[in-house]
C-alpha positions in Angstrom: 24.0 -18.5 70.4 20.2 -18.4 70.2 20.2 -17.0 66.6 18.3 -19.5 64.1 17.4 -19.2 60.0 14.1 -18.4 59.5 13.0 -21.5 57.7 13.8 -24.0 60.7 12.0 -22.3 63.3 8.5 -23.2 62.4 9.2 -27.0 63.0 11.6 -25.9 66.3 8.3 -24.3 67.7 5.8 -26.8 66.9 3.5 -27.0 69.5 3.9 -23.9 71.4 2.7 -20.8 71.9 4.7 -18.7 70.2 5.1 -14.6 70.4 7.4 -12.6 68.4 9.0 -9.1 69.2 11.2 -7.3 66.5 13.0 -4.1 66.7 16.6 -3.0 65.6 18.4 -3.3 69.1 21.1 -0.8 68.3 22.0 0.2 71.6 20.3 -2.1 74.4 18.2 -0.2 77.0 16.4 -0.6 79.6 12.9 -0.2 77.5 14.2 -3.0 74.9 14.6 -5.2 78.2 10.9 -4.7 79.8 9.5 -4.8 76.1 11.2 -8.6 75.9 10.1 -9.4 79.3 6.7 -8.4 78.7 6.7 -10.3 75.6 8.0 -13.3 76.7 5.1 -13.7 79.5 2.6 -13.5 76.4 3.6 -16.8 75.7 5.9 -20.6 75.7 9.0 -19.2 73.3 9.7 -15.8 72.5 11.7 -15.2 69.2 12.9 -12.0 68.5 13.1 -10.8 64.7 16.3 -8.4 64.5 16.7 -5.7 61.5 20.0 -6.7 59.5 22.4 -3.8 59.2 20.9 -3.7 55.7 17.5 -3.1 56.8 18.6 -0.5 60.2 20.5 1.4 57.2 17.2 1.6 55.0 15.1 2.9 57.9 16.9 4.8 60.3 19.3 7.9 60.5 22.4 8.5 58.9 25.2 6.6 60.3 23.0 3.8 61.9 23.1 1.0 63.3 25.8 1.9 65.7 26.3 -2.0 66.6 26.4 -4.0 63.5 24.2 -7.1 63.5 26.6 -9.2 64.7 27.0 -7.5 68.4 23.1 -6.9 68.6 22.2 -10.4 67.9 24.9 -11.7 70.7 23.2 -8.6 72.9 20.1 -9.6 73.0 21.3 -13.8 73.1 22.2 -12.7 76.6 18.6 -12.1 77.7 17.0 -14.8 79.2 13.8 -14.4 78.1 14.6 -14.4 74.5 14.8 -18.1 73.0 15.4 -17.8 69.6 16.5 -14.6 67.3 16.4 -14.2 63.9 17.9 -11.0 61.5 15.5 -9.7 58.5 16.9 -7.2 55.5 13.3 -5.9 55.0 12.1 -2.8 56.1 9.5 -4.5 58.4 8.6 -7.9 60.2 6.0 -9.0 57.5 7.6 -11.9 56.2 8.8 -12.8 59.4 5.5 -13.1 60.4 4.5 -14.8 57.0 6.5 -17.6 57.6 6.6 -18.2 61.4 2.7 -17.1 62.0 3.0 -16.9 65.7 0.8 -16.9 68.3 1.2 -12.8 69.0 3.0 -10.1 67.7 4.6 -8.1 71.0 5.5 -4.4 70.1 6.8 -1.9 72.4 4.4 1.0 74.1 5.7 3.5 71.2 2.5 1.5 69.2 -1.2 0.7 70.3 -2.6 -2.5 68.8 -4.2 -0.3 65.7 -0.8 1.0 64.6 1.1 -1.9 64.5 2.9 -1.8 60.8 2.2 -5.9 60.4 -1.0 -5.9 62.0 -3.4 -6.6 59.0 -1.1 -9.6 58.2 -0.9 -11.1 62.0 -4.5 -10.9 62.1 -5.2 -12.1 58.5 -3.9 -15.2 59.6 -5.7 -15.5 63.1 -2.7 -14.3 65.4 -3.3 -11.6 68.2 -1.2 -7.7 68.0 0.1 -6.9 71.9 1.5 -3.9 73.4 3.9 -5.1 76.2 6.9 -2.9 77.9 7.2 0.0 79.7 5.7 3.8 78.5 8.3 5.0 75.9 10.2 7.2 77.4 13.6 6.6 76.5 14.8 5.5 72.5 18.4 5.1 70.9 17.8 8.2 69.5 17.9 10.1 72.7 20.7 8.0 74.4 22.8 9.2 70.9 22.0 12.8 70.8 23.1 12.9 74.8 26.5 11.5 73.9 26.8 13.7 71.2 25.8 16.6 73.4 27.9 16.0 76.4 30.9 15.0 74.0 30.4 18.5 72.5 31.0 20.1 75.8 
């Protein structure tokens, strides 16, 4: 399994280019796929910062995440592009970012480079904000409420 602790990954990287993506992951789609893939080419090593089921619950609807972190993090191992992963309880990527400093910080289409939540900390310590992936035009949210609807029927 690619998943790593936080504090060993800044000597595992040393010497590479390094991008990070982050994101919940709930229920793997094809936009989480061509947001990693674009990520990945922004660099040498991609690590993707997961939220904890801790952190999904703080931010997201009721009864979320619908994987627990356990399944996500072996989801998103199975990508190729992804080398290492990482899970965060916080709200947001900051510290994350704090402590591994990479290279770039990916997000998906959904932001542009001025929105990005961590952006005044990626670029207070001389790293570059990136917009990678396909246009957002399909979320967890959606792929949920057309279960729901068609289970309703």
């Amino acid at each position: 399994m690619k998943l790593r602790r936080l504090e060993e990954l800044p000597e595992a990287l040393k010497g590479k280019k390094v991008v990070l993506a982050n994101g919940c992951f709930d229920i793997l789609h094809v936009g989480h796929l061509r947001y990693l893939k674009g990520a990945r080419q922004l660099g040498d090593a991609l690590v993707v910062a997961i939220n904890s089921d801790r952190s999904v619950r703080a931010i997201k609807d009721e009864g979320r995440p619908i994987l627990d972190e356990g399944e996500r993090v072996a989801l998103v191992s199975a990508f190729d592009c992804v080398d290492h992963i990482v899970l965060f309880d916080e709200p947001d990527a900051g510290r994350v970012l704090q402590v591994l400093r990479p290279a770039v910080h990916a997000k998906g289409t959904d932001y542009t480079e001025q929105t990005v939540p961590e952006r005044d900390i990626v670029l207070g310590y001389g790293g570059a904000v990136r917009i990678t992936g396909d246009p957002k035009d399909h979320s967890t949210r959606e792929i949920i409420e057309r279960i729901l609807e068609k289970a309703q029927k």
